[in-house]
N, C-alpha and C positions, 0 to 999 in steps of 0.2 A: 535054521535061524537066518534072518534077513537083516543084513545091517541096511540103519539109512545110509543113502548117499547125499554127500554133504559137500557142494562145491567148492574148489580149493580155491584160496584166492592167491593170485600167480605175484610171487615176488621176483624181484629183478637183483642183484647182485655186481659187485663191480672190487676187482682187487686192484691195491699197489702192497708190490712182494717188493721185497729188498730194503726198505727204509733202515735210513743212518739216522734211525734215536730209540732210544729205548720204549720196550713197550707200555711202560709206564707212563713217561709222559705224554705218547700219542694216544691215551686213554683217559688223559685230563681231559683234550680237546671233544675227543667222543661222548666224552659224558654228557657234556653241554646239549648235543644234536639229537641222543636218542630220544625214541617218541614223537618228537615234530616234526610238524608239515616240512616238505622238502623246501619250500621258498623260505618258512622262519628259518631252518639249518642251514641253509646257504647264508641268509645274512649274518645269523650268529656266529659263524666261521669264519665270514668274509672279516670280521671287528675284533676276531679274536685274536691278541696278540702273542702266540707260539711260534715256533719256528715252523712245527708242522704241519699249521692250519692251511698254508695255500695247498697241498697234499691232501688234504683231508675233502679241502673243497673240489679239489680235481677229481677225485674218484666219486665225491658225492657226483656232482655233475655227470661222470661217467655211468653212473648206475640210474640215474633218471634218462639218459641216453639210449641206456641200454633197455630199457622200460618201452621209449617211443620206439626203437627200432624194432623190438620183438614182437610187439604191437601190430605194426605196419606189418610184418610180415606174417606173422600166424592170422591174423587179424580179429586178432582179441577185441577187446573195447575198453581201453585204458585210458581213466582219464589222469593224465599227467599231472594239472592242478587241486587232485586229490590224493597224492601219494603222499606217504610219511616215512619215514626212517626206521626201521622196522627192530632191526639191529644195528649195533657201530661197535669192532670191537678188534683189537689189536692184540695178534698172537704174537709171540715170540721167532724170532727165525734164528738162524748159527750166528753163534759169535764168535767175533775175530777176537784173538790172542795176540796181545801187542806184549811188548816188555819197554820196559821203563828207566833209565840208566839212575842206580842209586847209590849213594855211598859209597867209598871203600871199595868200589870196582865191583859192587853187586847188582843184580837189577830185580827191578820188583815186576812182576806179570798183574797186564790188565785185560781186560775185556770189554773189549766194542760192542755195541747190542743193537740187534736187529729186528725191526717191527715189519709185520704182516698184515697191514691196515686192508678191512673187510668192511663193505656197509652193504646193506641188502634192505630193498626198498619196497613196498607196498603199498598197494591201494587199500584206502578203507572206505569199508562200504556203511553206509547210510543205514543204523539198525533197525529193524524194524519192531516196533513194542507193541504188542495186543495188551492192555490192560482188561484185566478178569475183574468180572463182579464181584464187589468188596461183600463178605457173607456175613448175613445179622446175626449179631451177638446173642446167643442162644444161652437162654439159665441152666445152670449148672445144679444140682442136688449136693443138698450137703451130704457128706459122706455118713454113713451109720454110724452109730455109738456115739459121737457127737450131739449137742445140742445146740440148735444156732440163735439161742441166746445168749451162749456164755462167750464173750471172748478173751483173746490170751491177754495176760497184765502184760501194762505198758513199761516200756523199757525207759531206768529212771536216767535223768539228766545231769551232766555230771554238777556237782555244787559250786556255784559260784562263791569267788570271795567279793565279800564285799567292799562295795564304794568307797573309798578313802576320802575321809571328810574334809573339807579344806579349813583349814584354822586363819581365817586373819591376823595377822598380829599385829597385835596392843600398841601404840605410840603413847 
């Protein structure tokens, strides 16, 4: 058996490990960018106002960095103003165990939450579409036992009520 081979098309990647906010919120900001061209995600991030959008935009920017440096060196053929955002996505990392001074000389334990912000960038390529000859509509044979004169009754309509008559009234 021969499989095709199917050119891979080379993505670029860029982390910030350690982030002080949760992965939830740095997944608000992500949501916004996945999919788009690298230049709309930069502006969309650059106007968004989180605390962890100038982060989000530092590693975007790192991973289209990482995209022209890899470039130059392997000597691929990347065009930079055709990259997108391939993924955007923020994993969990360890949380810090704080405690809390409460009542009564007790304390309540919290947790600080640590985000894993990942984006990985792609080129996309220009598809190419063969459109196939649209095939003429060929007659069909009525099936046997059948007569193609008879057809099925028509399915009835539900009953309207009627018009409500408008009354003038009498002076």
């Amino acid at each position: 058996m021969h499989k095709a081979v199917v050119p891979t098309i080379p993505e670029f990647r860029a982390e910030a490990r350690f982030q002080r906010t949760s992965p939830q919120k740095a997944k608000l900001v992500l949501d916004l960018i996945k999919g788009l061209r690298v230049e709309a995600a930069i502006n969309t991030v650059a106007f968004t106002n989180k605390r962890i959008a100038p982060v989000v935009e530092k590693v975007l920017r790192s991973a289209v960095a990482n995209a022209q440096n890899l470039s130059d060196e392997k000597g691929l053929d990347i065009d930079v103003d055709n990259l997108f955002v391939k993924t955007a996505v923020a994993n969990e990392g360890p949380r810090m165990k704080r405690i809390r001074p409460a009542p009564m000389g007790r304390a309540f334990r919290y947790q600080r939450r640590i985000a894993h912000i990942i984006i990985t960038v792609a080129e996309k390529k220009a598809a190419v579409v063969e459109t196939a000859p649209i095939p003429e509509p060929v007659a069909v044979a009525a099936p046997k036992g059948k007569t193609a004169g008879k057809k099925a009754p028509a399915k009835k309509s539900a009953a309207r009520k009627p018009a409500a008559k408008k009354v003038a009234a009498a002076k």
